[in-house]
C-alpha positions in Angstrom: 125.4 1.2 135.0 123.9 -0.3 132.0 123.4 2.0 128.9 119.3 1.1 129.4 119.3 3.8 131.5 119.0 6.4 128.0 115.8 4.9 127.2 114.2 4.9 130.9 115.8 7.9 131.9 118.5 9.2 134.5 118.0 7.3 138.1 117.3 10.0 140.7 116.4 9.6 144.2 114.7 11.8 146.3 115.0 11.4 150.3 112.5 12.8 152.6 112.5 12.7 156.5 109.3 12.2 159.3 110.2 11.8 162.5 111.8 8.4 162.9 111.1 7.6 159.5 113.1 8.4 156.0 112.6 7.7 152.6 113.9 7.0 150.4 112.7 6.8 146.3 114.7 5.8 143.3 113.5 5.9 139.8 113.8 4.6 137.8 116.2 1.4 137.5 116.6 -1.7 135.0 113.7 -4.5 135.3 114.5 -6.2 138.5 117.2 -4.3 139.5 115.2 -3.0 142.5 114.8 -6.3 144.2 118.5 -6.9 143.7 119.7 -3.6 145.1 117.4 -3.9 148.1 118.5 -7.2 148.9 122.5 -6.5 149.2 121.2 -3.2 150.9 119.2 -4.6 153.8 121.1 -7.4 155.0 124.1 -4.6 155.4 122.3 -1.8 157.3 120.5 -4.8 159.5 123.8 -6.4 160.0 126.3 -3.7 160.3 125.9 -0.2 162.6 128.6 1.3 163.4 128.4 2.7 166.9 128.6 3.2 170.5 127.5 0.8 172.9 128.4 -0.6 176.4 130.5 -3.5 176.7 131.9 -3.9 180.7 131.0 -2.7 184.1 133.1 -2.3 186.8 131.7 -1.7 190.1 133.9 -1.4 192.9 133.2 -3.7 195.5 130.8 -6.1 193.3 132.8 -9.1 192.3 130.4 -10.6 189.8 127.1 -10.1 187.8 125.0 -12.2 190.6 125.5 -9.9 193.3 123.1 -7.5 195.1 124.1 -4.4 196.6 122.4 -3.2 199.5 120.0 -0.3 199.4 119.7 -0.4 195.9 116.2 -1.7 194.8 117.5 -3.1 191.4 120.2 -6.4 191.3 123.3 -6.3 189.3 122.4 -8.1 186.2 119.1 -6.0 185.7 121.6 -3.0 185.9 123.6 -4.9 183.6 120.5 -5.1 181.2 119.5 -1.1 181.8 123.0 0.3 181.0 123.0 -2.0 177.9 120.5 0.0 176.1 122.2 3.1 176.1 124.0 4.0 172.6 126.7 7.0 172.3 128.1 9.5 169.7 131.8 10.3 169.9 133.9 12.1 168.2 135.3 10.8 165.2 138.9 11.7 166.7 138.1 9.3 169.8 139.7 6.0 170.4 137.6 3.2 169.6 137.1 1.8 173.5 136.9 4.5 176.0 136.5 4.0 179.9 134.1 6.5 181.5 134.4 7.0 185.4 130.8 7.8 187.2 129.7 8.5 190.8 126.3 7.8 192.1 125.7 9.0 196.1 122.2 10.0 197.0 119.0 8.9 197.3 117.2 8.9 194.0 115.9 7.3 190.7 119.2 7.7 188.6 118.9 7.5 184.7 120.9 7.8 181.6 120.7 11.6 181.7 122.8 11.3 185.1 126.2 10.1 183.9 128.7 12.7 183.7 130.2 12.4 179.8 133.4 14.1 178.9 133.5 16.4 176.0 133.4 14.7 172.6 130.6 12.2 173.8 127.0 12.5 173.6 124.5 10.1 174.9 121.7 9.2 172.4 118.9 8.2 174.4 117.8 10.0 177.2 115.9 9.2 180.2 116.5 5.7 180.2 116.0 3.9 183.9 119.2 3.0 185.3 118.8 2.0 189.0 117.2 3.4 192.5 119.7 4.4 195.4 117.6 4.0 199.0 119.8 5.3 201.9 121.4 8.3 201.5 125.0 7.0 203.1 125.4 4.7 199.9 128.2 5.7 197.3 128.5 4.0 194.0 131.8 4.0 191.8 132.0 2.6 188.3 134.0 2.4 185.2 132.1 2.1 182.2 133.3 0.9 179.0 132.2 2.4 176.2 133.4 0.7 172.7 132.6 1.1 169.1 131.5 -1.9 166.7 129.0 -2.8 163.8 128.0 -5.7 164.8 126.9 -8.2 168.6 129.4 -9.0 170.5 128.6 -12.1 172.9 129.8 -12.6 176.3 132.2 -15.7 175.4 133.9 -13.3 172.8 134.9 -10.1 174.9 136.2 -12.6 177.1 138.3 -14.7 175.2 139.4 -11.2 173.4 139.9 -9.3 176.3 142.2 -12.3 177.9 144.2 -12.3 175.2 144.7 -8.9 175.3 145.8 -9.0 179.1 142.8 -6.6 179.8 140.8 -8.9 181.6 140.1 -8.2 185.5 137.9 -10.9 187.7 135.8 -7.9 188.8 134.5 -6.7 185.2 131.2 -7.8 184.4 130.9 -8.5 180.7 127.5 -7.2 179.3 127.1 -8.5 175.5 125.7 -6.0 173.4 124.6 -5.6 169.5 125.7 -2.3 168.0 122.5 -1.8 166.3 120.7 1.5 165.0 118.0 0.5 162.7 114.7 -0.4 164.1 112.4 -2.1 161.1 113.4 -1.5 157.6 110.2 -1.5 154.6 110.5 -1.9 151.0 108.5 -1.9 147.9 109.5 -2.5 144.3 106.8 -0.9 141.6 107.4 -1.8 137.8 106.0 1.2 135.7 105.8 -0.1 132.2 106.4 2.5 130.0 103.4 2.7 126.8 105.3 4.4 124.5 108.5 2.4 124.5 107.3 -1.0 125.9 110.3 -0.5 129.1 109.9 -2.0 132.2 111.6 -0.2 135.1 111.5 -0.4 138.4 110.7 1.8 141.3 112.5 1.6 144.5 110.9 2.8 148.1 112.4 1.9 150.9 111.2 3.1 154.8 114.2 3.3 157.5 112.5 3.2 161.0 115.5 4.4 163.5 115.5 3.8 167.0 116.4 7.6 167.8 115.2 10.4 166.0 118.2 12.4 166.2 120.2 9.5 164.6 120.6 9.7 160.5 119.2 7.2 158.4 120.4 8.7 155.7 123.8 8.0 157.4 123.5 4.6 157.1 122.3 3.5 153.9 125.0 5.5 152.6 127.6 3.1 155.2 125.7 0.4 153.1 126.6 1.6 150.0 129.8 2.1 150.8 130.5 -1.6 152.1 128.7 -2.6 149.2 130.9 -0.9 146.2 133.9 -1.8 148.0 133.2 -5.6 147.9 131.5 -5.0 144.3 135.3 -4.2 143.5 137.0 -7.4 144.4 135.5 -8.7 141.5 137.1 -6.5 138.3 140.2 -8.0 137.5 142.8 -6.5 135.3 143.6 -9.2 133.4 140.4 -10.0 132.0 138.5 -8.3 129.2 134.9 -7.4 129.2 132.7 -5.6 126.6 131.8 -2.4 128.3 129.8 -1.1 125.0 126.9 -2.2 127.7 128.3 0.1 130.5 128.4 4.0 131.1 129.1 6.0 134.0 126.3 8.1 135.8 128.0 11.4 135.1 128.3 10.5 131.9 124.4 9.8 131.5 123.3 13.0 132.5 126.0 14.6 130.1 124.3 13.0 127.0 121.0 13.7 128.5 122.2 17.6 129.2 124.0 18.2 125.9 120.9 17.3 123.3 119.2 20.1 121.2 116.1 21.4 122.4 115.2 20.5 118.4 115.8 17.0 118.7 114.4 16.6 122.7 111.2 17.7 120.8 111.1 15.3 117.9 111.8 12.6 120.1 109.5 13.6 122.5 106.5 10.8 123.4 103.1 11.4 122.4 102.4 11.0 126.2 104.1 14.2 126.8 101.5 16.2 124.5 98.6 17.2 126.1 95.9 15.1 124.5 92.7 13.4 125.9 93.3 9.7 126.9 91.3 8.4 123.7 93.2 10.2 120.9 96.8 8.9 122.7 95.5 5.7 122.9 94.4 5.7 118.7 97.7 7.4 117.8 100.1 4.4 120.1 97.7 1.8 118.7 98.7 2.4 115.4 102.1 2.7 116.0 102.4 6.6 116.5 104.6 6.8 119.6 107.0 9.9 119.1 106.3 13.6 117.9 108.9 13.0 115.1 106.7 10.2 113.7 102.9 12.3 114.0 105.2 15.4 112.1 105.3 13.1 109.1 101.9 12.3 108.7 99.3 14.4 106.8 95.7 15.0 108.2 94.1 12.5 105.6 96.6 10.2 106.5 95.5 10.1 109.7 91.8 10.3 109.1 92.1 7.0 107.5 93.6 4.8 110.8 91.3 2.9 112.8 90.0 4.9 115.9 91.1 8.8 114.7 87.9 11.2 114.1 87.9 14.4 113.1 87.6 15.6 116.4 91.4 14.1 117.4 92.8 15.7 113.9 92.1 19.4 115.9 92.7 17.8 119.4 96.6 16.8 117.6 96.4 20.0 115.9 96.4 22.2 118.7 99.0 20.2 120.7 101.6 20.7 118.5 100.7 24.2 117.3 101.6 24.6 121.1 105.0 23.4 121.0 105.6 24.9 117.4 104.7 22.7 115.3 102.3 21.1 112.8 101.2 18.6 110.5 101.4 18.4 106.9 99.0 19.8 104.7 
């Protein structure tokens, strides 16, 4: 973190949730340092969810994706496509590929909210269409294969991974599938120039739309950041020297910010933090008047005689700082 950060202030962000969407605001950052962060940011959460998604079928007695099976209304690849929406939770204890056995035998409109889920594994999103059984004498069995990844996974490479792995069977239909959370992702980047000081800083919101709303977004911006840092790494080297009189830790930001005098936070206080009327602020930063310290060490005539102060701003000025404890002189 650059040492800019004493004059425009300790970055916070504040996070707020509605529905689907969260927010997240940071302020304030370096000139230009939003657009940056943002960029690295984005491409990583768009890229790279980790999670739970469906990778193979295996149908018993249905030797390949082209197939129909009698007296159910849907074929096997738009089956395919319905069981490749559905996204899963496990427990952080699971192996990362599980196989999930299911039984469908009745007549009836079966969706996501049928299969039967051992403990440790929640289904996301609910009520999503699956297929329609028609005769009441028709049993399906099926192994699912339920897998966890961060990014898509095509057809060609689950087979050419699984066959190297010796786990590939001629009755398994492949369904490719992108491990993907994040819906639609919205930024904006607002320079506030500061009047006192002449800073420009930047102001970071950014709108994560997720595709469940039980799903954390704040969860995966911090994934981001994680990936992020951890490849910012590769590049500090030992054996090189820098000049880190440029450089100070967050922690150690809000210690100097923490540790001043209330004495000295006043003297150094803007004039924008007094409560004066938008004219006399304007007079006192137009001629040069821009900290508390620096209107303490002027005397009323003084002041009388700069362009744009009247009488009426000398008791305006007056009364501000009699307010905070202080005056001018004479």
């Amino acid at each position: 973190m650059l040492d800019i950060q004493k004059l425009i202030g300790t970055p916070r962000i504040v996070v707020s949730e509605e529905g689907k969407v969260t927010k997240f605001e940071l302020n304030y950052l370096p000139r230009w340092f939003g657009h940056t962060l943002w960029n690295a940011l984005r491409r990583i959460i768009l890229s790279y969810n980790v999670w739970w998604a469906i990778t193979w079928l295996k149908i018993k007695w249905v030797p390949h994706e082209y197939s129909v099976i009698d007296w159910v209304k849907e074929d096997v690849i738009s089956m395919m496509l319905n069981f490749k929406k559905l996204k899963f939770k496990f427990d952080p204890s699971v192996e990362s590929i599980q196989w999930i056995p299911q039984r469908f035998k009745w007549i009836w409109q079966y969706t996501s909210d049928a299969l039967k889920l051992p403990s440790g594994v929640e289904l996301l999103n609910k009520d999503v269409y699956l297929f329609e059984i028609t005769d009441p004498s028709l049993e399906i069995n099926m192994d699912v294969r339920v897998e966890k990844w961060y990014k898509y996974y095509s057809v060609e490479y689950l087979r050419n991974r699984d066959t190297e792995e010796e786990n590939s069977d001629v009755n398994t239909l492949v369904i490719d599938n992108e491990f993907k959370l994040v819906d639609y992702i919205k930024y904006d980047v607002d320079e506030v120039i500061d009047d006192f000081t002449g800073w420009t800083k930047d102001s970071l919101k950014i709108e994560v739309w997720s595709l469940y709303d039980w799903v954390s977004a704040k969860e995966m911006v911090m994934f981001a950041g994680e990936v992020l840092a951890s490849y910012a790494k590769l590049f500090i080297f030992d054996d090189v020297y820098i000049d880190r009189s440029v450089l100070l830790e967050y922690d150690d930001l809000n210690f100097e910010k923490d540790k001043l005098p209330e004495e000295t936070n006043i003297k150094t206080m803007p004039i924008d933090a007094l409560p004066l009327s938008e004219r006399t602020r304007n007079a006192l930063i137009k001629n040069n008047i821009l900290y508390v310290e620096d209107l303490e060490k002027k005397k009323k005539w003084e002041l009388l005689l700069m362009k744009w102060v009247w009488r009426k701003a000398i008791d305006e000025i007056n009364q501000s700082l009699w307010n905070i404890g202080k005056a001018l002189i004479g």
